[in-house]
C-alpha positions as CSV (number, residue, x, y, z in Angstrom):
1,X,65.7,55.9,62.9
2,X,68.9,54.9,61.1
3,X,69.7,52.3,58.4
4,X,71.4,49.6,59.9
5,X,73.7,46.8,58.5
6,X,74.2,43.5,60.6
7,X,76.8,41.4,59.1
8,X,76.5,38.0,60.1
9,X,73.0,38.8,60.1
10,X,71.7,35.2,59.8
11,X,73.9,34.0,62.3
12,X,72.6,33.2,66.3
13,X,73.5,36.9,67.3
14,X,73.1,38.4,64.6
15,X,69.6,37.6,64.0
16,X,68.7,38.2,67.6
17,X,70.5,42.1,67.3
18,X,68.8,41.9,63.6
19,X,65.5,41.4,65.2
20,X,65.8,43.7,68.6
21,X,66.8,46.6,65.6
22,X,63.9,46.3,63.6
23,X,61.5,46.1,66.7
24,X,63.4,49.2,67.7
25,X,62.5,50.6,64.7
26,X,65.2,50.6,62.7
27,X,65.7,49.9,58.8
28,X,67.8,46.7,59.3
29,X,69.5,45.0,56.3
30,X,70.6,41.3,57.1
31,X,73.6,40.5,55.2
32,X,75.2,37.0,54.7
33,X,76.9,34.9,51.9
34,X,73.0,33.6,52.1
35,X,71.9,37.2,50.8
36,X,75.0,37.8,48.8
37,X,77.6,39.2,50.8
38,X,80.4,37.4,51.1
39,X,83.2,39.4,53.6
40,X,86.2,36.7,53.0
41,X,86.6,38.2,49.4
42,X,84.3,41.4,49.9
43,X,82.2,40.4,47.3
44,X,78.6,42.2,47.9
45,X,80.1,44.2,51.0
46,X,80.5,47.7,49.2
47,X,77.0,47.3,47.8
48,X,75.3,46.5,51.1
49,X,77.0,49.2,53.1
50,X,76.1,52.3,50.8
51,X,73.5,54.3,52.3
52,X,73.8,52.9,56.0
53,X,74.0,55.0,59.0
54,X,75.2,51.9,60.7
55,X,77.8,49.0,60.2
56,X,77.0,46.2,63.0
57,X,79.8,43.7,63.0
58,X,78.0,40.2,64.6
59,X,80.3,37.7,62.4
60,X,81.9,34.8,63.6
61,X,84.5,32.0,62.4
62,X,84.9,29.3,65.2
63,X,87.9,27.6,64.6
64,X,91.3,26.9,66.8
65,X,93.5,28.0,64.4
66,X,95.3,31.1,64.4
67,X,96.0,31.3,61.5
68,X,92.1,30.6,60.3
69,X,91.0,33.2,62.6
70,X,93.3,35.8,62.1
71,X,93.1,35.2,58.7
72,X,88.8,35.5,58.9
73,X,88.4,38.4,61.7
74,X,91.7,40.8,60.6
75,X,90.7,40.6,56.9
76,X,87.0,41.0,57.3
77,X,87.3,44.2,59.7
78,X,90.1,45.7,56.7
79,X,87.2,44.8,54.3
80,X,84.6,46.5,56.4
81,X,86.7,49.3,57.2
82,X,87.0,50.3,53.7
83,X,83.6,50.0,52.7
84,X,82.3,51.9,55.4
85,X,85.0,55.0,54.8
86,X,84.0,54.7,51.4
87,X,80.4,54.9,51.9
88,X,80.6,57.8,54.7
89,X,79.3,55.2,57.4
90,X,79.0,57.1,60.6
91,X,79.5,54.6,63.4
92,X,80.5,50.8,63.4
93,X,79.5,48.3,66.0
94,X,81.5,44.7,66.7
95,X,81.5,42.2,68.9
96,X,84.0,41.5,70.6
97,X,85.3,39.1,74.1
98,X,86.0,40.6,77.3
99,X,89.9,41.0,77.9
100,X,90.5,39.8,74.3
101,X,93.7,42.1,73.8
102,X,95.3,41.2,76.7
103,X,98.1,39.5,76.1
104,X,97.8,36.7,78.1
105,X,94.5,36.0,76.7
106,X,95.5,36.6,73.0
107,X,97.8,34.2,72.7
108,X,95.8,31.5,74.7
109,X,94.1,30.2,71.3
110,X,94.0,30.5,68.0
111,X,90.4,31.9,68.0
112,X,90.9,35.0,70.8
113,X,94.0,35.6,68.5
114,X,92.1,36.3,65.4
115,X,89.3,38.7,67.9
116,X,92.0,40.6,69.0
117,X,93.2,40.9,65.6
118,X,90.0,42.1,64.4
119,X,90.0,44.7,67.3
120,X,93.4,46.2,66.2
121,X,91.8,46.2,62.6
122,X,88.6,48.4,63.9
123,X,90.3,50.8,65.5
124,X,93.1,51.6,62.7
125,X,90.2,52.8,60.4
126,X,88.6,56.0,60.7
127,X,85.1,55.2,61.2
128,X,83.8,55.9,64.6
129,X,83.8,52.7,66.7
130,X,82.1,51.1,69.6
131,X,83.4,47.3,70.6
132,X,80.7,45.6,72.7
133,X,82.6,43.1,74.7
134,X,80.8,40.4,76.5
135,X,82.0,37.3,78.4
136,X,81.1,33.9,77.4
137,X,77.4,33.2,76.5
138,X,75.5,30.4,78.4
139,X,75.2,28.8,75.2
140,X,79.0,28.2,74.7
141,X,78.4,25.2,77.4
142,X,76.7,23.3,74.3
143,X,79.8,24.4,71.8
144,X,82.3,22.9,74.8
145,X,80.7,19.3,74.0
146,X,81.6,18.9,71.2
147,X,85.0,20.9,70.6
148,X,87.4,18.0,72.1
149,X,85.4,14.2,72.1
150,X,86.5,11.1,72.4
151,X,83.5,9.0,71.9
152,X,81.4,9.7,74.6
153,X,83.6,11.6,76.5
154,X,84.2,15.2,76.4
155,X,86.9,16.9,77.3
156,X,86.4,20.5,78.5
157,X,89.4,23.0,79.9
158,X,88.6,24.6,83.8
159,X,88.3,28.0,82.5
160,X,86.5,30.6,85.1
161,X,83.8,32.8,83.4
162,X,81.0,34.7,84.5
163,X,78.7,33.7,81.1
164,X,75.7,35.7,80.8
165,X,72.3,35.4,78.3
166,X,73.0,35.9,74.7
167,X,70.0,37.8,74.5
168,X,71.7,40.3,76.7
169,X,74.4,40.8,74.4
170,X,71.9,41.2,71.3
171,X,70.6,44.1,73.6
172,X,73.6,45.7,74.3
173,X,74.8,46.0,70.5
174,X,71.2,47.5,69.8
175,X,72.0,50.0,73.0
176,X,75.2,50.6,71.2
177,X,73.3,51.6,68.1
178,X,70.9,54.1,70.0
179,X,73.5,55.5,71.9
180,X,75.5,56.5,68.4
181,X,79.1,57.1,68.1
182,X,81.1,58.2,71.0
183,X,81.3,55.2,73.4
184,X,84.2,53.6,72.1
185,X,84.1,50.5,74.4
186,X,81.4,48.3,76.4
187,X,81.4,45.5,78.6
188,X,78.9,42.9,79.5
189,X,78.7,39.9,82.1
190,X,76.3,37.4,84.0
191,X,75.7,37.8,87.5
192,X,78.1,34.6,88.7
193,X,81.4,33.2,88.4
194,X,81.1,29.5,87.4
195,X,83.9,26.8,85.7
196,X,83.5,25.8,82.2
197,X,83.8,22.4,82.7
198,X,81.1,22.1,85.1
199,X,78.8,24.9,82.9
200,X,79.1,21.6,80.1
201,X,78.5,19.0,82.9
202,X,75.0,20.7,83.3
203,X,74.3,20.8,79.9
204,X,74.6,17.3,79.2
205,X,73.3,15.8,82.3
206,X,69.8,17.6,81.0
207,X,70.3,17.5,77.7
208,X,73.1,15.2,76.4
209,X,72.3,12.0,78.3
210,X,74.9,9.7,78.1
211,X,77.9,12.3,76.9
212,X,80.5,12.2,79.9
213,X,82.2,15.6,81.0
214,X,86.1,15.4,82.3
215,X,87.6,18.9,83.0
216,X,91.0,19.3,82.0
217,X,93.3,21.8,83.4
218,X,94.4,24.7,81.5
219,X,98.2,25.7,81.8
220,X,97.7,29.5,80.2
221,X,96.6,32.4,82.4
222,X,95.0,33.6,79.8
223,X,92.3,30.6,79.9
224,X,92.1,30.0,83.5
225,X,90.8,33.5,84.8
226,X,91.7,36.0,82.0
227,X,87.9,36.2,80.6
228,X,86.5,37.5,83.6
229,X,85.5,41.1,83.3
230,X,86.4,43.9,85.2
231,X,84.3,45.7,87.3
232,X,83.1,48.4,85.3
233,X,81.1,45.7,82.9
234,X,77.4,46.0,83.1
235,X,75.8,42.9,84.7
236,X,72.8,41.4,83.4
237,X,71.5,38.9,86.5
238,X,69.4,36.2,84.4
239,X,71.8,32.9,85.9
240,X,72.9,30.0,83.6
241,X,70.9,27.5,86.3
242,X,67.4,29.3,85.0
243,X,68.2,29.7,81.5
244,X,69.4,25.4,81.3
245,X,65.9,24.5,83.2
246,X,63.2,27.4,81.9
């Protein structure tokens, strides 16, 4: 079994791929500013990576600024890079959104900017590479409610996904460990095409009493249907209606 690094290791994802690894069998190292590894300066990053077979990229800056995000993703990937081709890592694993470097999806937000960016970042180094896309986790409905408030209201943009489990996604980044360098690219999606807005109308009619929904139209392509995956993604078929009411 290999040596794994998860960056972002303490994070939602990262502690579910952290987890799936070690169960798997693997040595798995959790790193985190928490644990001393801090990849906005590289601070900690070249000690944690010597002697790992594997680099799992699970980090995550939520923000809406593009300058933020690009800023976070492009400079932590160049960071990671460099470690890893110094260390002789011999594959690297990140997360990344379905469709992200389109376009019309990169330039929708700030935040899909700075994915892309880490993309482009990835794939300049040298270090074998496997990007994991997925489409929007059911658990995104929750992060909708509170991105745009106003009081008790919020406001949530008509974007068409087909979200899937986010313990589907922790599996797939393990799969992409076992499977070892030489898939450069996979995709991941649920089993239904729902709206945004009503994804977060569900969440807080059971969970959020009182917390009003109002979908808001989205002018960009890139936000209305530009996250849905093609169809050579992989579905997983667990639906957002069972995960909300288990």
């Amino acid at each position: 079994m290999s040596r794994v690094v998860v960056l972002g290791g303490t994070g939602a994802m990262g502690a579910l791929v952290a987890g799936r690894l070690e169960a798997a069998g693997h040595e798995v190292v959790r790193a985190a500013r928490s644990t001393g590894v801090d990849v906005s300066t590289g601070a900690g990053l070249d000690a944690v990576v010597a002697g790992a077979d594997v680099v799992v990229d699970c980090l995550n800056r939520t923000t809406l600024s593009k300058a933020v995000a690009v800023g976070f993703f492009e400079g932590a990937a160049r960071r990671v890079v460099a470690a890893a081709e110094k260390a002789g890592v011999g594959h690297l694993v990140v997360l990344s959104i379905v469709n992200v470097t389109d376009p019309a999806v990169r330039r929708s937000t700030g935040y899909y900017a700075g994915k892309a960016a880490q993309e482009d970042a990835y794939r300049a180094g040298s270090v074998p590479l496997t990007v994991v896309r997925t489409t929007a986790w059911f658990t995104l409905a929750e992060t909708f409610l509170g991105q745009i408030r106003v009081g008790r209201v919020a406001l949530v943009p008509r974007m068409r996904l087909r979200p899937v489990h986010p313990d589907a996604a922790a599996a797939l980044l393990v799969d992409a460990v076992g499977r070892g360098p030489g898939t450069p690219l996979l995709e991941l999606a649920g089993p239904e095409e729902l709206d945004a807005s009503s994804m977060a109308r569900a969440v807080a009619g059971a969970r959020h009493q009182g917390v009003r929904v109002v979908g808001i139209p989205v002018p960009l392509r890139g936000l209305r249907s530009g996250l849905l995956p093609g169809p050579g993604a992989t579905v997983d078929d667990r639906t957002f209606g069972a995960w909300l009411s288990p």
